[in-house]
C-alpha positions, 0 to 999 in steps of 0.5 A: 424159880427164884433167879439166883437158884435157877442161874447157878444150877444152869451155870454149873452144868454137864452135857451127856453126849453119845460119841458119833461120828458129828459129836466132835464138831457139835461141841466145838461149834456150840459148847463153851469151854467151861462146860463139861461133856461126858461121853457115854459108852455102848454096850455094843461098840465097847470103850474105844469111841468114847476113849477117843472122843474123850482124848480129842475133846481134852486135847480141844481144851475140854474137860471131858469125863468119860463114862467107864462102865465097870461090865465093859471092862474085860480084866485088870489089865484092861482097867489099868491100860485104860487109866494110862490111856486118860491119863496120858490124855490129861483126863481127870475125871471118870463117870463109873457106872455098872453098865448095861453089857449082858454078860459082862465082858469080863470079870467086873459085873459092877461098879462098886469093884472097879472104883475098890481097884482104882482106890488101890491104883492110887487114886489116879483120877481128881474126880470120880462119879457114880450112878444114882436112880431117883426113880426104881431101878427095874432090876434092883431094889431102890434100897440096894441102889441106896446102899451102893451109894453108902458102899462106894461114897470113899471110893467117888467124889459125886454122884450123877442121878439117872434121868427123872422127869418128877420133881417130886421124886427128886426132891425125895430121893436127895432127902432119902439119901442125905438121911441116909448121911450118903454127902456126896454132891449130886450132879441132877440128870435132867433131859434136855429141849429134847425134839421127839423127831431127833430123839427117835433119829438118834436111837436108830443111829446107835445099832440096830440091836441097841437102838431097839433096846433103848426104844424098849426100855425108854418109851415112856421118854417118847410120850413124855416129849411127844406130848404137847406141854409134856416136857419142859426142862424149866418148868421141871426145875421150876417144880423142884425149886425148893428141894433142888436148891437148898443148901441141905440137897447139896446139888452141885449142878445139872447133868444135862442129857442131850441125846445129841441135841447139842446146838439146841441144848446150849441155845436153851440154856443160853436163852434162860440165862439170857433172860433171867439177866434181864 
């Protein structure tokens, strides 16, 4: 990948985390200041540790965005109490995905509600992000996950794409959605150096019932990291150069998901930098 390219994708990143019980220290030990982190909600601990987490990050000097799926949300007051809680925190960014709680804690069973009644609250947030799925999504047809793009592009300010490891299937899916004039900037999810060993550590961390979901639903994930040559998060972005950072792709930077793998995640993009300025 040409070097200006690669440089200004790893220089405007985000860094997914699961709020556990260490995330704090982690990011205050390894992650500078101008890098965000997203903290992500569980269907099974609800919003609590991620509106904790995202307050004692913010009060660190973080930008932190935490992710409000609208199927956690239990009613309107619910909503709004936790719009006070961030705002009162300083918090100006939020990442609203539908979610994965089933059923839904309430009455919001998507996104595209949630981000209508926060436009109706006044916009209390700067920053609003939404789901995209480069890859189909395995309930929901890839022109129904198009057009909910199209449906809240007035409500968000950004998308983030769920996690892909084909470079091909991004560059077409940017093309597809820019055809279909949906101009929001779009933050690429890409895994991070991730180790097979901590990986598999982590999901047994997350509850018994959730670990055991997200090892169903994700065991593609284990081959690919498994394998030796399998993955590489720079060979991945290397692939993709041309489609990822053309000015017409409107990429805004990389959603790094670390799966916890914080310390490594920040060596590897350090390592990278470090070595494209030399």
């Amino acid at each position: 990948m040409a070097t200006a390219g690669l440089r200004a994708l790893l220089d405007s990143v985000r860094y997914e985390v699961l709020p556990a019980k260490s995330t704090e220290d982690k990011v205050l030990a390894h992650v500078p200041r101008d890098v965000v982190v997203t903290v992500t909600a569980s269907p099974v601990k609800g919003l609590e540790p991620t509106l904790d987490l995202t307050g004692r990050l913010a009060a660190n000097g973080y930008r932190a965005v935490p992710h409000v799926p609208a199927r956690l949300l239990r009613d309107e007051a619910h909503l709004k109490d936790v719009v006070d809680r961030l705002r009162e925190a300083g918090v100006d960014d939020v990442f609203v995905p539908a979610g994965d709680a089933d059923p839904p804690a309430g009455a919001y069973d998507g996104a595209l509600p949630v981000l209508r009644r926060l436009s109706e609250l006044g916009r209390p947030f700067a920053r609003v992000g939404v789901t995209g799925y480069p890859e189909s999504h395995p309930l929901i047809h890839d022109d129904v996950t198009v057009q909910a793009m199209w449906d809240k592009r007035e409500h968000a300010t950004y998308i983030v794409s769920n996690l892909c490891f084909d470079p091909r299937v991004l560059g077409e899916w940017i093309a597809r959605i820019r055809r279909r004039d949906i101009t929001l900037p779009v933050h690429l999810g890409v895994a991070g150096p991730v180790q097979r060993a901590k990986l598999l550590a982590m999901a047994t961390k997350i509850g018994v019932g959730e670990s055991t979901r997200f090892l169903t639903r994700h065991a593609s994930w284990f081959l690919r990291f498994a394998t030796p040559g399998g993955y590489s998060p720079e060979r991945l972005l290397a692939r993709g150069e041309k489609a990822l950072t053309a000015p017409s792709a409107g990429v805004a930077g990389l959603h790094l998901f670390t799966f916890n793998q914080i310390a490594e995640t920040e060596r590897w993009r350090r390592t990278v930098i470090d070595r494209l300025g030399s």
